[in-house]
C-alpha positions in Angstrom: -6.2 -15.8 7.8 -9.9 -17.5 7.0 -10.8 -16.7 10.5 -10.3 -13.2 10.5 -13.7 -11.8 11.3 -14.5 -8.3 9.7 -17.0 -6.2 11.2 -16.8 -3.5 9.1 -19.5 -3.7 6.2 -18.1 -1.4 3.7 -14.7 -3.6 4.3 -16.5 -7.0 3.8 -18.4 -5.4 0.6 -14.9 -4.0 -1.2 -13.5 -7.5 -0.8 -16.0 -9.1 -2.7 -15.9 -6.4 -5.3 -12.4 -7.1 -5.6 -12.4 -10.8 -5.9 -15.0 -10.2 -8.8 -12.7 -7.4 -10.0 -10.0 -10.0 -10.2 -12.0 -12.4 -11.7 -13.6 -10.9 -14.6 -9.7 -9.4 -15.2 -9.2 -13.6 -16.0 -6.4 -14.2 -13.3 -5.8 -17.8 -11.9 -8.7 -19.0 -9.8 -5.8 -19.3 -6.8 -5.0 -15.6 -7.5 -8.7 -14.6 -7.5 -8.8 -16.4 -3.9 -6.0 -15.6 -1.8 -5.5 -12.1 -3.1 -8.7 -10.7 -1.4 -7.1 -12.9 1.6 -4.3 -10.7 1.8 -6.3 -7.5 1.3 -8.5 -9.1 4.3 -5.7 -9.1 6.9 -5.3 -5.7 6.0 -8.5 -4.6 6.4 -8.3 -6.9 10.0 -5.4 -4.8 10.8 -7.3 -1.1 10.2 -10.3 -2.4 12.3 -8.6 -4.2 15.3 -5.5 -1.4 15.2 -6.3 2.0 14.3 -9.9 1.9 14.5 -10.5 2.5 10.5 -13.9 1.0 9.3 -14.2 2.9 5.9 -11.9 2.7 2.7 -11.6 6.7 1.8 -9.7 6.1 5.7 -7.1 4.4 4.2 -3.8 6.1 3.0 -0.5 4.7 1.7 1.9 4.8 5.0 -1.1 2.8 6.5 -0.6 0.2 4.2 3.4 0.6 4.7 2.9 0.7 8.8 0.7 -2.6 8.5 3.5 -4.1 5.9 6.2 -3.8 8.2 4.6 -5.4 10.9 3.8 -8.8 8.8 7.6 -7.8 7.9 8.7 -8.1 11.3 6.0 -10.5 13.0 6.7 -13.5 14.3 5.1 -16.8 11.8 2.4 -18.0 13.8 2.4 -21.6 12.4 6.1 -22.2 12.5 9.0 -20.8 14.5 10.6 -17.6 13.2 9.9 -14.7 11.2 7.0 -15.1 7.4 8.9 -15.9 4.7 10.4 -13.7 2.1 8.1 -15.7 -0.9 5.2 -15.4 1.4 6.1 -11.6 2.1 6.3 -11.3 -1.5 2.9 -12.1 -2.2 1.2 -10.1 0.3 3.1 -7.2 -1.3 1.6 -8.5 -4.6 -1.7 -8.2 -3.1 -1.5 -5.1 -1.7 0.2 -3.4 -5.1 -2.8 -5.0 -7.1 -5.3 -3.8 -4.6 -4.1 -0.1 -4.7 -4.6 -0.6 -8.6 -8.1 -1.5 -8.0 -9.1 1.3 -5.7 -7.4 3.7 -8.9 -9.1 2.0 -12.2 -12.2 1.6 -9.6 -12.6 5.4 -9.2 -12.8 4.7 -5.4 -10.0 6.1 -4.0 -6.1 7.0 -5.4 -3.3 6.3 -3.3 0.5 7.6 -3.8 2.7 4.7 -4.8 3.7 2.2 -2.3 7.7 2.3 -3.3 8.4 -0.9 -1.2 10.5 -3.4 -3.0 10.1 -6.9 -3.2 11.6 -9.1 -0.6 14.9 -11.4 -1.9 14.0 -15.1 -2.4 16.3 -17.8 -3.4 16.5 -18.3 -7.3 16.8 -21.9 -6.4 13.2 -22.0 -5.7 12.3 -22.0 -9.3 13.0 -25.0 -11.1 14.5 -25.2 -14.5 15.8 -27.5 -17.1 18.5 -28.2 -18.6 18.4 -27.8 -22.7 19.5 -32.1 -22.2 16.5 -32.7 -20.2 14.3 -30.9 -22.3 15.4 -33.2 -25.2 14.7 -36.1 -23.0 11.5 -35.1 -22.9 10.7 -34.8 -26.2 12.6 -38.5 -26.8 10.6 -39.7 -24.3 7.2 -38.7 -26.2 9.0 -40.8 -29.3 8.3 -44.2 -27.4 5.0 -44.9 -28.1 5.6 -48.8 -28.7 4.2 -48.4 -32.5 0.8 -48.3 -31.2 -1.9 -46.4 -33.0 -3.3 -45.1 -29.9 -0.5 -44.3 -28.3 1.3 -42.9 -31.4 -1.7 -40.5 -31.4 -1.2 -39.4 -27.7 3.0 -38.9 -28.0 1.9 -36.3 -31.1 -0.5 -34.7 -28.8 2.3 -34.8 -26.3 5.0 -33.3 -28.6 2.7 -30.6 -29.6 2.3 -29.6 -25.5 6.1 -29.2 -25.0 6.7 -27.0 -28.0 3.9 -24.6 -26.7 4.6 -24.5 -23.3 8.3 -24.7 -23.6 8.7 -24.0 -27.5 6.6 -21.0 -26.7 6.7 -20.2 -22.7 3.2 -20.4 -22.9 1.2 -19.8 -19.3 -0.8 -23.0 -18.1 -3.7 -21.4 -19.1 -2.6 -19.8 -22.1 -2.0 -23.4 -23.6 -5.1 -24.8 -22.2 -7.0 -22.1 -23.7 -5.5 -22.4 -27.5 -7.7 -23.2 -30.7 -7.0 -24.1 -33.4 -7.5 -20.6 -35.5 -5.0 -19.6 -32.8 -1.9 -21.2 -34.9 -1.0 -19.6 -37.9 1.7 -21.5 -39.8 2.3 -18.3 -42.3 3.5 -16.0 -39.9 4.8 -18.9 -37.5 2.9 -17.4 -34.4 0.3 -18.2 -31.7 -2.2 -16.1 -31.0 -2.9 -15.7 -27.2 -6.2 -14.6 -26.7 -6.3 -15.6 -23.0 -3.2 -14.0 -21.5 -2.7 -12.6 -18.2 -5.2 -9.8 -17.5 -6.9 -10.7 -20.8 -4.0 -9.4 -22.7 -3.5 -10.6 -26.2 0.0 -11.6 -27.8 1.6 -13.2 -30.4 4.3 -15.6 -29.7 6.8 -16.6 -32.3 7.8 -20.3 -32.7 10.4 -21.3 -34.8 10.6 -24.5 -37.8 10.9 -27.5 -35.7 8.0 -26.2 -33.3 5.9 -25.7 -36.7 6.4 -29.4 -38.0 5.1 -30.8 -34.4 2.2 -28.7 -34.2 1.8 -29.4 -37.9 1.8 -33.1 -37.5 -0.4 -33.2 -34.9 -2.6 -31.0 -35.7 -3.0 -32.8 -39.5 -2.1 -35.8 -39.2 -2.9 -37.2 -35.6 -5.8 -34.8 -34.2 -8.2 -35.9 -36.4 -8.2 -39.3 -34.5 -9.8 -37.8 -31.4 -13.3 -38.0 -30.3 -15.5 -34.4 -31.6 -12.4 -33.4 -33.7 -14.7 -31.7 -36.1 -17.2 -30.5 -34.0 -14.7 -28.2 -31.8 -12.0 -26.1 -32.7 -10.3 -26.5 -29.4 -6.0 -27.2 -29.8 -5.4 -29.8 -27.4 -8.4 -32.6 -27.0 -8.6 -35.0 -24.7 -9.4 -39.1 -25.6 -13.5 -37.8 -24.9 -13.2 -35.2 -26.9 -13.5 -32.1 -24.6 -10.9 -29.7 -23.9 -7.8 -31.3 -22.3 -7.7 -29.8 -18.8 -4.2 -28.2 -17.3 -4.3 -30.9 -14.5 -4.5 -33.6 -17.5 -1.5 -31.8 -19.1 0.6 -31.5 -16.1 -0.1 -35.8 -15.6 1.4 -36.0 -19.2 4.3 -34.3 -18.3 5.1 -35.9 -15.1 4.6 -39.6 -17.3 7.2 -38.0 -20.0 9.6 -37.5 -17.2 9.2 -40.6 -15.6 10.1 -42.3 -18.9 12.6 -41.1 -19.2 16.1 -42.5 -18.5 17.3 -39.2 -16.3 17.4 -40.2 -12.9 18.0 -36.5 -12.0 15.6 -35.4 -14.0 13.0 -38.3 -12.7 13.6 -36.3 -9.2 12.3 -33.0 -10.0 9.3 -31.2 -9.2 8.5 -30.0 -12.1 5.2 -28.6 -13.6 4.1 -26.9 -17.0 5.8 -23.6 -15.7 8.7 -25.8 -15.4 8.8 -25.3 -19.2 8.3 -21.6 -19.5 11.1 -21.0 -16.3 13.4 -23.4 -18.9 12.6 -21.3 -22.4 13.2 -17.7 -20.5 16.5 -19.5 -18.8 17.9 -20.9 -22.2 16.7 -17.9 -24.3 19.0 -15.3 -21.8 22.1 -17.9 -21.9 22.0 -17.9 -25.8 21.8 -14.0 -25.4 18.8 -12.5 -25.9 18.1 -9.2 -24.3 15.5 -9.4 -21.2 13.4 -7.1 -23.1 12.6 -9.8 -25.5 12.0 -12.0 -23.6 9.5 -10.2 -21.6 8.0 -9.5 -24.5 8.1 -13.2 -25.2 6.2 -14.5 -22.4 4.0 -11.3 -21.6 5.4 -9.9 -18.9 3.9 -6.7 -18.4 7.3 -5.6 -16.3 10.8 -6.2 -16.4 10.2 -7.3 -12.9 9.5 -10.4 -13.8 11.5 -11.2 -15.9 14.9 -10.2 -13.9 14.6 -13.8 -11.9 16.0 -15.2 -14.7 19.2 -13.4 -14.4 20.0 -14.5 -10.9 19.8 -18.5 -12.8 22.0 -17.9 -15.6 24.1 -15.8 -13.3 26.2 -18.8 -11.9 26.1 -21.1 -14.5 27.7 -18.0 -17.5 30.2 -18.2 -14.4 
C-alpha cells in the first residue's frame, strides 16, 4: 500500500488534510497513519480504474464498488482472500473518511450501509476475574523493599484504572492528578477518544489504591511536586504507555498462572476484561458503553459474543 503512487494533486492534498484532520481530533498515532493509507488505496483505485482525479467525483456506490473488490480480491502477500479484521478496518477508514468530507464542508455523501465483516471473538483477549486477582497479588510482592514497595503502589494504582476503570491506553497515560476526585469517586477523562470528555466511576477498593499511592507512595518520586502528572516514572516525567505495558507483562510473569504467564496480553487486555466481567454480572450494554466511551453500541456488542459461551 506505501507504494501506491497518486498522480492526482487534489488526491495527494485531501490525504494530508485528512491525516492532520485526524490528528488534531487526538486519535492514536497508528490510527492517524494507516487511516489515510486506506483512504489512499481508494483514491489509487478512482485514478487507475474509473479515471476520477477530483473529490466532488466521488460518490457513495464508488466507494461500495471499490469495497467489494478488496472484499473479493485475492491477499497479495498470502494465499487466499484479505481478512475479515483487515476488511474491517478498511471499512473503518472509509466510514471515517466520508465523516470528514461532511464536518469538512467538502462534499456529503449518502450513507455507506455496509456492515462490518464477522471476526472471531477469540481474537480479543480477556481475563478471567482469577487472573485479574493474580495480578493484583502479584503487585503485593515487593520483597519489603522501599523502592520496590513504592513501584507495586504505582503498579496497583495502573490496574485499578485501566481495569478498575476500562481506561484507554492513552486515557491512563494522560491522567493528572486534579483528574481523581475521591468525593464523587470518579475520573475525569480529559483525553478521550476524539477529545471527548467523561467521567468514569470507580468503586471503594479502587479509591483506597489510588489513595495510597497517590498519598502515601507518590511523593517518593523524582519532580513529585513540580508536576501534577498521575502516573510518574523513577525520573520523574510522565510514565509512557510502552513503560506501563512492561509493568504489566512483569506482573504477569510473576505470577504463579502458567496460563495466564502465556497470554498476549496488553493494557486493553484490562479494559476487554472490565466490559467482559461487567456484562456477566449483568449490567446493560448501554452502561457499559457509557462506561468506557463508546460513542456506539457497535462497539460495545463484541463483548456479547465472549460472555455468550461461557453464560452457557
Amino acid at each position: 500500500m506505501k507504494n501506491l503512487k497518486l498522480k492526482s494533486e487534489s488526491f495527494q492534498y485531501i490525504e494530508i488534510s485528512f491525516r492532520q484532520w485526524l490528528d488534531v481530533l487526538g486519535y492514536a498515532q497508528n490510527t492517524v497513519y494507516q487511516m489515510p493509507n486506506y483512504v489512499r488505496e481508494l483514491f489509487y483505485w478512482l485514478e487507475t480504474e474509473k479515471q476520477i482525479t477530483q473529490v466532488n467525483q466521488i460518490t457513495t456506490p464508488l466507494i461500495k464498488e471499490h469495497y467489494h473488490n478488496l472484499k473479493y480480491r485475492s491477499n497479495q502477500r498470502r494465499s487466499g482472500a484479505l481478512s475479515n479484521n483487515y476488511l474491517n478496518k478498511q471499512l473503518q477508514g472509509l466510514y471515517k473518511f466520508m465523516d470528514y468530507l461532511r464536518k469538512s464542508g467538502r462534499i456529503t455523501l449518502p450513507h455507506l450501509e455496509i456492515n462490518r465483516e464477522e471476526t472471531n471473538p477469540k481474537a480479543i483477549q480477556v481475563l478471567t476475574v482469577e487472573e485479574i486477582k493474580a495480578l493484583y497479588k502479584a503487585a503485593e510482592d515487593h520483597n519489603n523493599s522501599p523502592k520496590f514497595e513504592v513501584l507495586a503502589a504505582r503498579d496497583k494504582a495502573m490496574l485499578s484504572v485501566f481495569y478498575g476503570c476500562g481506561l484507554r491506553r492513552n486515557e491512563g497515560v494522560n491522567l493528572d492528578l486534579g483528574d481523581v476526585n475521591f468525593d464523587k469517586q470518579v475520573l475525569h477523562v480529559r483525553h478521550g477518544k476524539n477529545y471527548k470528555e467523561r467521567f468514569v466511576p470507580f468503586n471503594k477498593t479502587n479509591a483506597k489504591i489510588l489513595e495510597e499511592y497517590i498519598y502515601d507512595y507518590r511523593p517518593y518520586f523524582s519532580n513529585a511536586k513540580e508536576i501534577s502528572v498521575l502516573f510518574l516514572s523513577l525520573r520523574g516525567l510522565r510514565m509512557e504507555g510502552q513503560s506501563m505495558v512492561i509493568r504489566l507483562k512483569l506482573l504477569q510473569q510473576k505470577t504463579d498462572d502458567i496460563e495466564l504467564q502465556q497470554k498476549d496480553i496488553a493494557l486493553h487486555t484490562l479494559r476487554h476484561s472490565i466490559a467482559t466481567h461487567l456484562l456477566t454480572a449483568g449490567m446493560s450494554l448501554e452502561k457499559i458503553a457509557r462506561f468506557l466511551g463508546h460513542s456506539s453500541l457497535e462497539s460495545t456488542q463484541i463483548y456479547t459474543h465472549l460472555v455468550a459461551p461461557e453464560s452457557n
